[in-house]
Structures are given as C-alpha cells and as structure tokens.
FITORKE-437510 format. One record per atom (N, C-alpha, C): x, y, z. Coordinates in steps of 0.02 Angstrom, whole numbers. Layout:
// FITORKE-437510
<site X="X" Y="Y" Z="Z"/>
...
***
This chain:
// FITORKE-437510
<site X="43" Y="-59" Z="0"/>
<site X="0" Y="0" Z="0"/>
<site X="45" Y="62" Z="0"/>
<site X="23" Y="106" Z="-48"/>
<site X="75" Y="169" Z="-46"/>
<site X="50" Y="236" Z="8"/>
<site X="88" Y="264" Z="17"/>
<site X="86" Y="330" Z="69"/>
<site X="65" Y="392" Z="35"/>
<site X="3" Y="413" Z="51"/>
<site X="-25" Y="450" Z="7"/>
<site X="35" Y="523" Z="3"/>
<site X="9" Y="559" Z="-26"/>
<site X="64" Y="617" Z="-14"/>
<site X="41" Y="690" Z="26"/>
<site X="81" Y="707" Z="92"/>
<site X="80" Y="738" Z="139"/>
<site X="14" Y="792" Z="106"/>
<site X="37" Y="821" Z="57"/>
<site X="-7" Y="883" Z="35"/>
<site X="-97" Y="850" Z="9"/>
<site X="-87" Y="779" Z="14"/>
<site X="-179" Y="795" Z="-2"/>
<site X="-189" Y="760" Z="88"/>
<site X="-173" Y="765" Z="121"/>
<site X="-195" Y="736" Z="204"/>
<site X="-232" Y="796" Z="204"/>
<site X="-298" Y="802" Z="253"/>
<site X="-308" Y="839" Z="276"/>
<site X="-339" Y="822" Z="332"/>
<site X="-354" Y="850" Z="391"/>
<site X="-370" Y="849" Z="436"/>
<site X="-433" Y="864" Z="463"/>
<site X="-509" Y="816" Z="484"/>
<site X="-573" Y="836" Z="469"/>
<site X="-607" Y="822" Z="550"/>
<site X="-633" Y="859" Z="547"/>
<site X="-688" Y="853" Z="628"/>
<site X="-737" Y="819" Z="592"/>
<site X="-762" Y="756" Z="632"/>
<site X="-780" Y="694" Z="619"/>
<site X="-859" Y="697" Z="632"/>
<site X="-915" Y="696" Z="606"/>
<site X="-989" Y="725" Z="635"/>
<site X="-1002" Y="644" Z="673"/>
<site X="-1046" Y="660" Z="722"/>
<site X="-1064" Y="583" Z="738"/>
<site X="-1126" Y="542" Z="688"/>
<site X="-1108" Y="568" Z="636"/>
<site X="-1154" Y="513" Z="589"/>
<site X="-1139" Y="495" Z="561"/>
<site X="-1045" Y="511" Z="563"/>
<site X="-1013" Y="462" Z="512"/>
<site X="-955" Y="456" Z="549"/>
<site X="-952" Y="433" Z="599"/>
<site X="-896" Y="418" Z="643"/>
<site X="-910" Y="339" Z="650"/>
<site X="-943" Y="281" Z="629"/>
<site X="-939" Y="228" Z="634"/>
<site X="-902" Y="208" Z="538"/>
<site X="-881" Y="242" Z="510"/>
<site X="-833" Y="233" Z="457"/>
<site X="-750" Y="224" Z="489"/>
<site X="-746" Y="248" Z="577"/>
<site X="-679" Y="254" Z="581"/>
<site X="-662" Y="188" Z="627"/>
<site X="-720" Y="160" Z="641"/>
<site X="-707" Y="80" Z="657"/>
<site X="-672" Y="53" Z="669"/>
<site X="-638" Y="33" Z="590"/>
<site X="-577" Y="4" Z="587"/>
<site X="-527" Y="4" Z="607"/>
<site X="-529" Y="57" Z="623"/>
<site X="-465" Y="110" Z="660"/>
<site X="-462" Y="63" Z="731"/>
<site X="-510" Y="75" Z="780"/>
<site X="-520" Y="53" Z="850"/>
<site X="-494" Y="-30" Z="810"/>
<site X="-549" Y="-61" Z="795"/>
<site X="-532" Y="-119" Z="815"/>
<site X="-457" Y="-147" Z="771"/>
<site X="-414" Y="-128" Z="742"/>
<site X="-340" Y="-125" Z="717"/>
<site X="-301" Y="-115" Z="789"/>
<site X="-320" Y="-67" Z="839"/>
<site X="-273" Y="-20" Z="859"/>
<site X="-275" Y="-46" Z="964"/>
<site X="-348" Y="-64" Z="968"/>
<site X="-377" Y="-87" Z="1020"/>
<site X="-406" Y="-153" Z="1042"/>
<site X="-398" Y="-188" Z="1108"/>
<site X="-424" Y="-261" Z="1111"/>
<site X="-454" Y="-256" Z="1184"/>
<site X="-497" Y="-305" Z="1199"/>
<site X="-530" Y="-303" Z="1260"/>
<site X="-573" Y="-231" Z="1265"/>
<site X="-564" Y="-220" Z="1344"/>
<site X="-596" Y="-169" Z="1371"/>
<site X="-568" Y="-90" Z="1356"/>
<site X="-526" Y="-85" Z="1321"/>
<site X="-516" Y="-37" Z="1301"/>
<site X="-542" Y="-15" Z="1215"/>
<site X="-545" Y="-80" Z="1182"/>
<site X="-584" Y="-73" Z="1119"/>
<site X="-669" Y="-64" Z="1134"/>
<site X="-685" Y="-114" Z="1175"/>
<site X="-755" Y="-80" Z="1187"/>
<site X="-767" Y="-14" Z="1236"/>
<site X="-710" Y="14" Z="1253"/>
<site X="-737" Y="109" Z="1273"/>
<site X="-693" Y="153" Z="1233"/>
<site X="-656" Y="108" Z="1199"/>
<site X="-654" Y="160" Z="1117"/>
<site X="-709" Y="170" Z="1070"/>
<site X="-752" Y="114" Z="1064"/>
<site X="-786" Y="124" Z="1024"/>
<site X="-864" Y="153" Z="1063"/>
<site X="-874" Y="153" Z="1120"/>
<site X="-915" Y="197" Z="1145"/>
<site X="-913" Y="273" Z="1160"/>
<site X="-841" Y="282" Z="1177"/>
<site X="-811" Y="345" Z="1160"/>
<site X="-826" Y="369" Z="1105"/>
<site X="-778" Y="345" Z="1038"/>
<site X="-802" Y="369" Z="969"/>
<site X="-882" Y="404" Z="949"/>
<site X="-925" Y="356" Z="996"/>
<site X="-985" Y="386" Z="956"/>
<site X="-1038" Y="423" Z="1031"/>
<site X="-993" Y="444" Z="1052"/>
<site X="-1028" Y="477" Z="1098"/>
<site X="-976" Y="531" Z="1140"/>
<site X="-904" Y="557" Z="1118"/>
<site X="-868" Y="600" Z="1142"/>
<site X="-906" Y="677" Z="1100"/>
<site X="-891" Y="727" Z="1114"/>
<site X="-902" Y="785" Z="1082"/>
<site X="-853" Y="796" Z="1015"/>
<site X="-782" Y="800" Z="1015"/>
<site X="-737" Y="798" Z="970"/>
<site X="-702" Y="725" Z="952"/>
<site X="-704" Y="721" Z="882"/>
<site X="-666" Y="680" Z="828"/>
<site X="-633" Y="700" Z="797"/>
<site X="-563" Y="699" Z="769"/>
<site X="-535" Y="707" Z="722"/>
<site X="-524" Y="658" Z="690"/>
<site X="-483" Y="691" Z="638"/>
<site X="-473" Y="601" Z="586"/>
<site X="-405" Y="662" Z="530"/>
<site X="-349" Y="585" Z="531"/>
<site X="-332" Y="623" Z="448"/>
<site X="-365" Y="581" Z="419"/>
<site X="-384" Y="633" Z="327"/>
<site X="-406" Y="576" Z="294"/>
<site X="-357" Y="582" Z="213"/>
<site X="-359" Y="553" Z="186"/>
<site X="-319" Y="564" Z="118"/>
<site X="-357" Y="531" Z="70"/>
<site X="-366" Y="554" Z="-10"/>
<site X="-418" Y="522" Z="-48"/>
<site X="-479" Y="506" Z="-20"/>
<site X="-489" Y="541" Z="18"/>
<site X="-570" Y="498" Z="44"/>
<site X="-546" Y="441" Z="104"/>
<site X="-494" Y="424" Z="116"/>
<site X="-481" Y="370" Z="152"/>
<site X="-453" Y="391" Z="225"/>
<site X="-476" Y="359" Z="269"/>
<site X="-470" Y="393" Z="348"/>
<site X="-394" Y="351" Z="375"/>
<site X="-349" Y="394" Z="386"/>
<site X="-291" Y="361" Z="423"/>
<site X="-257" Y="359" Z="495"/>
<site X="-319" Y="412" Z="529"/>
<site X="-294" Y="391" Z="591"/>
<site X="-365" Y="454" Z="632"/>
<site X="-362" Y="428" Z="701"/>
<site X="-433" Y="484" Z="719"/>
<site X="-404" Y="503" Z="800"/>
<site X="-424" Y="553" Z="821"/>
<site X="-399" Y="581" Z="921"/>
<site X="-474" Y="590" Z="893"/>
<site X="-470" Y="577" Z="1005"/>
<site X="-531" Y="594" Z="1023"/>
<site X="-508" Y="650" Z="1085"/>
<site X="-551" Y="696" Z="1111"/>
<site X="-508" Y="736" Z="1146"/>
<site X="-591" Y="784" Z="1182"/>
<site X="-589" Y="798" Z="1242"/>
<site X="-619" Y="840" Z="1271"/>
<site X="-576" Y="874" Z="1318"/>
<site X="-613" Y="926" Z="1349"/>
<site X="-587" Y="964" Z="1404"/>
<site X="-631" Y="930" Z="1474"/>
<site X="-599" Y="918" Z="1524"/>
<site X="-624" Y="871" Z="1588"/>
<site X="-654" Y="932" Z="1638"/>
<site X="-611" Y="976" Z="1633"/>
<site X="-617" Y="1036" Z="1687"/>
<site X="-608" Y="1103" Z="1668"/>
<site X="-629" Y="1135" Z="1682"/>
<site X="-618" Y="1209" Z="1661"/>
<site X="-500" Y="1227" Z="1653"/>
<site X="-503" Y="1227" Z="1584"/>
<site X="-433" Y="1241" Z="1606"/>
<site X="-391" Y="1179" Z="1565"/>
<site X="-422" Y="1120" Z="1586"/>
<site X="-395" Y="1042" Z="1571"/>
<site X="-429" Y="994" Z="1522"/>
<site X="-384" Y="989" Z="1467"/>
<site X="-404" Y="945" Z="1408"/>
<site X="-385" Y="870" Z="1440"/>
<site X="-399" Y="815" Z="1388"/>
<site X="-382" Y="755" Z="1398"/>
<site X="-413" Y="717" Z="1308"/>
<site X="-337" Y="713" Z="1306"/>
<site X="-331" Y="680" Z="1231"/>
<site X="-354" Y="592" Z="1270"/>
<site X="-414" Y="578" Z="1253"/>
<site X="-439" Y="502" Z="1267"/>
<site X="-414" Y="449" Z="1202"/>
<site X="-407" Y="473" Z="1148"/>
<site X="-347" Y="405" Z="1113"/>
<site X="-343" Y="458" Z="1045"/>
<site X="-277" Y="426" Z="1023"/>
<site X="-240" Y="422" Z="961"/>
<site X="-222" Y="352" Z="942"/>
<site X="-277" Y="364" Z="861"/>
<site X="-260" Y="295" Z="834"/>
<site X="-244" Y="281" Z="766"/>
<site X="-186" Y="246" Z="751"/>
<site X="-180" Y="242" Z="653"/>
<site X="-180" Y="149" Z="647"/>
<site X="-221" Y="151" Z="593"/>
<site X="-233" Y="75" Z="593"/>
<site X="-151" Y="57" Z="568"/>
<site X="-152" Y="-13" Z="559"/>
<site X="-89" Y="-23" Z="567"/>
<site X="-49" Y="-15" Z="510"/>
<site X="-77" Y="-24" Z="435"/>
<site X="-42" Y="-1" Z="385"/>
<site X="-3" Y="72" Z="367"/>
<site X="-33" Y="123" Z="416"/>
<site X="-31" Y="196" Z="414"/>
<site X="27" Y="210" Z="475"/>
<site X="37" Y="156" Z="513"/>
<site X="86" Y="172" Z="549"/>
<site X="141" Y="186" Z="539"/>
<site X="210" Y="220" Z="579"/>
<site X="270" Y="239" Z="574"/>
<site X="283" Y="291" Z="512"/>
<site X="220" Y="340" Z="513"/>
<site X="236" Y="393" Z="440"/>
<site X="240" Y="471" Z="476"/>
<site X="214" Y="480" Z="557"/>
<site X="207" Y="512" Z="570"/>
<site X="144" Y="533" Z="593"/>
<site X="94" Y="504" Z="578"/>
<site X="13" Y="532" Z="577"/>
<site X="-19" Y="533" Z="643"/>
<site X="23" Y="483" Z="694"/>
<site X="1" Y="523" Z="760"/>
<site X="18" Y="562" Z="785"/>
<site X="74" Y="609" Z="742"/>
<site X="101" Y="654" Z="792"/>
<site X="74" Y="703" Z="755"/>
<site X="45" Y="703" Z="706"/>
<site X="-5" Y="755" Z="667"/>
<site X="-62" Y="762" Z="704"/>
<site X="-97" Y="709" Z="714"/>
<site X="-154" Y="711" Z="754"/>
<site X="-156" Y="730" Z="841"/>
<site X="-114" Y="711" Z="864"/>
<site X="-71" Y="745" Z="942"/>
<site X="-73" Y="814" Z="930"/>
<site X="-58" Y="846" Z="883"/>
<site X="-21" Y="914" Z="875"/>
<site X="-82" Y="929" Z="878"/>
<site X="-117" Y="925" Z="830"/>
<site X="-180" Y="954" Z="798"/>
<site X="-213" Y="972" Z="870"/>
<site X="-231" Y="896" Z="915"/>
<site X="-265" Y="893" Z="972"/>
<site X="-236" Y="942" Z="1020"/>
<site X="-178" Y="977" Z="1030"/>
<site X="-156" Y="1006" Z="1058"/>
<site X="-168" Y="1076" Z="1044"/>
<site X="-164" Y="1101" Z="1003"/>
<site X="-179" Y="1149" Z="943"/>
<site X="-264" Y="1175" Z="977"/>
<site X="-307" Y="1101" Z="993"/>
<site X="-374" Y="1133" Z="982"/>
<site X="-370" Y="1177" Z="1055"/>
<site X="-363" Y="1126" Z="1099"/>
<site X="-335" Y="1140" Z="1180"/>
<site X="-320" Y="1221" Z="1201"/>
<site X="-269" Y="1219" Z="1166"/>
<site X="-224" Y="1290" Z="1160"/>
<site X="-286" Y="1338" Z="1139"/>
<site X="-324" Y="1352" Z="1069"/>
<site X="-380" Y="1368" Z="1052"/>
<site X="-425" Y="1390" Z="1096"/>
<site X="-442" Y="1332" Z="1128"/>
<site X="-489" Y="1340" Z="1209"/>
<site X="-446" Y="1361" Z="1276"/>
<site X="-405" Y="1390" Z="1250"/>
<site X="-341" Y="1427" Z="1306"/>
<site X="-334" Y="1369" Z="1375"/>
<site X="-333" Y="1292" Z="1373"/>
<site X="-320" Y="1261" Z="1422"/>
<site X="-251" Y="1267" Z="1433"/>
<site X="-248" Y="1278" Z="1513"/>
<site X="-162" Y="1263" Z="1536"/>
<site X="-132" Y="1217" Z="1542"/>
<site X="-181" Y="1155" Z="1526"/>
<site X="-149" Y="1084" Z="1521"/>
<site X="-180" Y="1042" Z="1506"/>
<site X="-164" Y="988" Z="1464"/>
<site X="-163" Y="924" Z="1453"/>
<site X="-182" Y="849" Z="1454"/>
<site X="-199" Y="821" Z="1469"/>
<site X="-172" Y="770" Z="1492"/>
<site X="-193" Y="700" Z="1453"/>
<site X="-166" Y="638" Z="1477"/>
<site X="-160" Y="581" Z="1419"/>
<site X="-186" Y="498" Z="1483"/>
<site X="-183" Y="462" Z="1470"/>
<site X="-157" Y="388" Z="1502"/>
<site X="-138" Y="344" Z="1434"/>
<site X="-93" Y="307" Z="1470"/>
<site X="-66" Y="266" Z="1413"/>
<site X="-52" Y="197" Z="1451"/>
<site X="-52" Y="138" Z="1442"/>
<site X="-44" Y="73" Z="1471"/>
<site X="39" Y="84" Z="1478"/>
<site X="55" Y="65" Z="1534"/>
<site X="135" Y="81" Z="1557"/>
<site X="197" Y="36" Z="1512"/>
<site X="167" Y="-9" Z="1473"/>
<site X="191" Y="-63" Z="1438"/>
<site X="191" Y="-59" Z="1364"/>
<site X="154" Y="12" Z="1347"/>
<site X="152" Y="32" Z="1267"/>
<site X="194" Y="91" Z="1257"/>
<site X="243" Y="50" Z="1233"/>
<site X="301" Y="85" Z="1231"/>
<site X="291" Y="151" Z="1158"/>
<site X="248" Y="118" Z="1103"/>
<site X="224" Y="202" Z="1052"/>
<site X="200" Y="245" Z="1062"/>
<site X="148" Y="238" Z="1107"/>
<site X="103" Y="274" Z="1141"/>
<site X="151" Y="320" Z="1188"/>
<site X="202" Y="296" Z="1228"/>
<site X="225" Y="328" Z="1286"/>
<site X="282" Y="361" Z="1254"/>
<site X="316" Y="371" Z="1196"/>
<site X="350" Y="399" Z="1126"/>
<site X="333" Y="457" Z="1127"/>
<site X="267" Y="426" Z="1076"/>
<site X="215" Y="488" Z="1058"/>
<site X="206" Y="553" Z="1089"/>
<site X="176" Y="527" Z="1161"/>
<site X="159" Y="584" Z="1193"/>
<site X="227" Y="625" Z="1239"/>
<site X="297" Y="572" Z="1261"/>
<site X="347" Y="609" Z="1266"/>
<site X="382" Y="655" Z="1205"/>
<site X="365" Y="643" Z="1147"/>
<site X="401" Y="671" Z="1097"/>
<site X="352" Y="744" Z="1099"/>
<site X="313" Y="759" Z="1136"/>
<site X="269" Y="811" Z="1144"/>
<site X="267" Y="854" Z="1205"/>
<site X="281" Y="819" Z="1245"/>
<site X="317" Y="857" Z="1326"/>
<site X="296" Y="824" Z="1355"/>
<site X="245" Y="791" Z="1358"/>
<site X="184" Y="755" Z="1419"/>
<site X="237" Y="713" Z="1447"/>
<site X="219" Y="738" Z="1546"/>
<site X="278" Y="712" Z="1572"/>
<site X="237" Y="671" Z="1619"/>
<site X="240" Y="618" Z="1658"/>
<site X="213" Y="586" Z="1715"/>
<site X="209" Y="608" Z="1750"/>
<site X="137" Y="604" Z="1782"/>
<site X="106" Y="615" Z="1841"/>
<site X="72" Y="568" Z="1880"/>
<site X="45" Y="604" Z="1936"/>
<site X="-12" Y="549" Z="1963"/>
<site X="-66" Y="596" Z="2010"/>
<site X="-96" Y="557" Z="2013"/>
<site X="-158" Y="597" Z="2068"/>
<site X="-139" Y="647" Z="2140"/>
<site X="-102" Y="630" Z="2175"/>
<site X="-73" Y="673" Z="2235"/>
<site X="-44" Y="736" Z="2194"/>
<site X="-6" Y="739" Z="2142"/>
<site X="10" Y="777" Z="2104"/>
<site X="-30" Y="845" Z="2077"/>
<site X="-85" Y="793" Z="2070"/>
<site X="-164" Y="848" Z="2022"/>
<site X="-168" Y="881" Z="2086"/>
<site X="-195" Y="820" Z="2150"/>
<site X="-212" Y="879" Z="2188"/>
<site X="-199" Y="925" Z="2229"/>
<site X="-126" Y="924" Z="2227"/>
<site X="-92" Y="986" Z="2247"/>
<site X="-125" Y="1047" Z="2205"/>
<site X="-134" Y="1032" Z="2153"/>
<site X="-148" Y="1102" Z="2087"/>
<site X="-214" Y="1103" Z="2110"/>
<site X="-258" Y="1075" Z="2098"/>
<site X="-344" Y="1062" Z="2083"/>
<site X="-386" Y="1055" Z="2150"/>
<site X="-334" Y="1020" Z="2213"/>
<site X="-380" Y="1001" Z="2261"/>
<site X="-407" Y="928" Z="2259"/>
<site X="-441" Y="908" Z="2298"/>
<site X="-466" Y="816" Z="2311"/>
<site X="-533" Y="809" Z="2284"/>
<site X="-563" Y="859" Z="2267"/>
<site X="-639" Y="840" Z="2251"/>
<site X="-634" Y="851" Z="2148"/>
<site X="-597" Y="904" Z="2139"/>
<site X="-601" Y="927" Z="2077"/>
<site X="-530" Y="875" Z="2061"/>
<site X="-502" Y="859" Z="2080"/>
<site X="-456" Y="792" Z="2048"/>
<site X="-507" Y="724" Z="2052"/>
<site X="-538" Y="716" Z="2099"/>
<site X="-583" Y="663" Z="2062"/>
<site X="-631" Y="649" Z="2036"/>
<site X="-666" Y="707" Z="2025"/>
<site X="-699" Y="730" Z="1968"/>
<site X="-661" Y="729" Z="1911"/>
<site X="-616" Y="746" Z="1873"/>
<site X="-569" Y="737" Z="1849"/>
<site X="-561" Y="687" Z="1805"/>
<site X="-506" Y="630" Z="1880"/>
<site X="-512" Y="547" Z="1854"/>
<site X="-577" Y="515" Z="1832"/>
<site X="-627" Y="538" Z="1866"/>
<site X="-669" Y="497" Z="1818"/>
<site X="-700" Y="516" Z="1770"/>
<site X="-687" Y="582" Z="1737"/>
<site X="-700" Y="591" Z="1659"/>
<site X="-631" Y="580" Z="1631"/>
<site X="-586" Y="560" Z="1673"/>
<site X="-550" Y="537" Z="1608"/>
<site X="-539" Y="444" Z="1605"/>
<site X="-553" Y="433" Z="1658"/>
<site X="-568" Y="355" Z="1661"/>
<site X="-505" Y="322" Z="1645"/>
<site X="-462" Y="338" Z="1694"/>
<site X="-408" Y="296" Z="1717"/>
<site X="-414" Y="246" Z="1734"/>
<site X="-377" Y="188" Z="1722"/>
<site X="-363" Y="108" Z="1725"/>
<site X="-338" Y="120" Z="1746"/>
<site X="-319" Y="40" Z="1814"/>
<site X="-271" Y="22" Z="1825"/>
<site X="-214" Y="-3" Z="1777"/>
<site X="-155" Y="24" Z="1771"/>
<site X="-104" Y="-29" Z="1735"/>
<site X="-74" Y="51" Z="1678"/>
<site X="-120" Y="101" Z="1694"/>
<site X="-89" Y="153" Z="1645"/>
<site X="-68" Y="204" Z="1679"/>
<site X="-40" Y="256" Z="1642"/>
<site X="24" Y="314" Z="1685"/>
<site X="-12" Y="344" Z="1642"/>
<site X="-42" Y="399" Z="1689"/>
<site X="-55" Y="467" Z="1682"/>
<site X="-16" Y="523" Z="1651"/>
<site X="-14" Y="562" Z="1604"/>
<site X="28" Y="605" Z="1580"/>
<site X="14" Y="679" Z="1568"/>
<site X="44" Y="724" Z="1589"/>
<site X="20" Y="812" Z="1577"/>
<site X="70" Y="833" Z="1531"/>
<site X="50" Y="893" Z="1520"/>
<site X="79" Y="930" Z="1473"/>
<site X="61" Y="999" Z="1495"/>
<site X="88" Y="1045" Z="1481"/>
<site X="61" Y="1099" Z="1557"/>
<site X="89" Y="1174" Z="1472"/>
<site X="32" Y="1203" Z="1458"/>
<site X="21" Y="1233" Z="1381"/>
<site X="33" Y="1289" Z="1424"/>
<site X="6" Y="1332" Z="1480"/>
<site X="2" Y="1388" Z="1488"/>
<site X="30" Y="1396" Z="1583"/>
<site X="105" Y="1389" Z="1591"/>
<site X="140" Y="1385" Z="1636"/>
<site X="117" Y="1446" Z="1682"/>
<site X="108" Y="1518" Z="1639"/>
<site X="95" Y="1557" Z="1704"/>
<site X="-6" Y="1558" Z="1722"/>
<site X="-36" Y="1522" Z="1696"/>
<site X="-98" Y="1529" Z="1694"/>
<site X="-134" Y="1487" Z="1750"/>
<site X="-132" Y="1506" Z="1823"/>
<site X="-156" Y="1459" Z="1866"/>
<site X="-227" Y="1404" Z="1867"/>
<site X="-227" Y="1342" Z="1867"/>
<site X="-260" Y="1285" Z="1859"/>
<site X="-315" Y="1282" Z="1879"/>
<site X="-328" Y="1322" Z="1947"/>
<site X="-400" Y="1319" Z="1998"/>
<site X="-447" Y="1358" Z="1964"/>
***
C-alpha cells in the first residue's frame, strides 16, 4: 500500500453520523476493554478528528476538556498499515492545537505503562508523568476526582500532563 502524499492529508472534525466509518481504526489499534470504550467513546465523545487522504481515513484523536482549564486527549489511533509515517504526531499536534484554542493550561493523556508508542508519542510532545497526589496539589481532592473519572483511568496506565500555559493558574 502506498503513502498517500503529505499535501492531499487533511485533517477533518468527524460529525457523529459518520464516525462509525472510523471503526476500523479502533478495532486495528484496540483489544478487550479498552476497544469496547473506544468504540463507545467514538460515538458519543463531543470531538473527533481524523486524517483523511483520498477519501480514506488514516488515523482519528478523540479529545475533550475534563475541567475548566484541562483537556484530555482520550486516544490516538492509526490503523496499522498507516503506521510509522508520522500521523500520530499530526493528530497529537492538531489535538493540542485545539486545547491551546480553548486557552487550556494543560493536558493530559493515560497510556498502558507497557506501550512503549504510545509513551513515545506523547513524550516526543512534553507530556511528562504524573499521578493523582500531584493533580491535587494544583486542583484540590474533590475537583481531581472529578477529573479521574471523566478521564477514566485504568489500573495498569500512567497518567501524563503537558502543562500549555505555565503562568496561567489551574483552579
């Protein structure tokens, strides 16, 4: 399969009536319990992206804001033929990009501690490890777990920030 060329990619906000075309994507990219709340995610988050090229979809973020202030990129995915070209770090950026847009001061990701692309990805971007005692130094104990559970942390994954607007306080 050939690599389409950089200049026809473009980058599309995904409507939810045609976000079960990006399917493939999840189940390529996801297994178990994390493929079935990818794909409940997908069709029930507020934001989708997708690149697509020729008509053809090569990779999709899903991404909301949790808290006033705080995004949370919930997945980046390229099915597997589309991999190693770059296209998640197009779609990272992008997701970051929207964030920034909505003037959030930060970030944030989970990634299974054992997926070593994923934990790449988002270091090749700044996102540095954290954990909960951490948040709630910034946020406090009630608005950090409010928090975790819109972003629906597993056990077995590492939390990650990225902190967009350093002098812009969090509370």
């Amino acid at each position: 399969m050939t690599q389409a060329p950089v200049e026809d990619m473009e980058l599309v906000t995904v409507p939810k009536s045609e976000r079960s075309q990006l399917e493939f994507i999840l189940d390529e990219s996801f297994e178990g319990l994390y493929l079935w709340h990818s794909r409940r995610t997908l069709h029930n988050i507020e934001l989708v992206r997708a690149l697509r090229s020729s008509g053809r979809f090569l990779g999709l973020s899903m991404v909301k804001m949790v808290a006033e202030g705080s995004g949370y990129v919930y997945y980046v995915a390229v099915p597997l033929q589309s991999r190693r070209k770059g296209l998640g770090g197009k779609l990272l950026d992008d997701a970051l990009a929207h964030f920034d847009e909505l003037h959030a001061s930060e970030v944030f990701a989970s990634v299974g501690e054992d997926n070593v692309e994923s934990n790449a990805l988002f270091s090749s971007r700044g996102f540095e490890r954290t954990n909960r005692a951490e948040i709630a130094k910034r946020h406090g104990q009630i608005r950090t777990i409010n928090m975790y559970r819109e972003m629906m942390v597993v056990y077995g994954e590492i939390l990650l920030r990225k902190e967009l607007r350093p002098d812009v306080p969090t509370l």
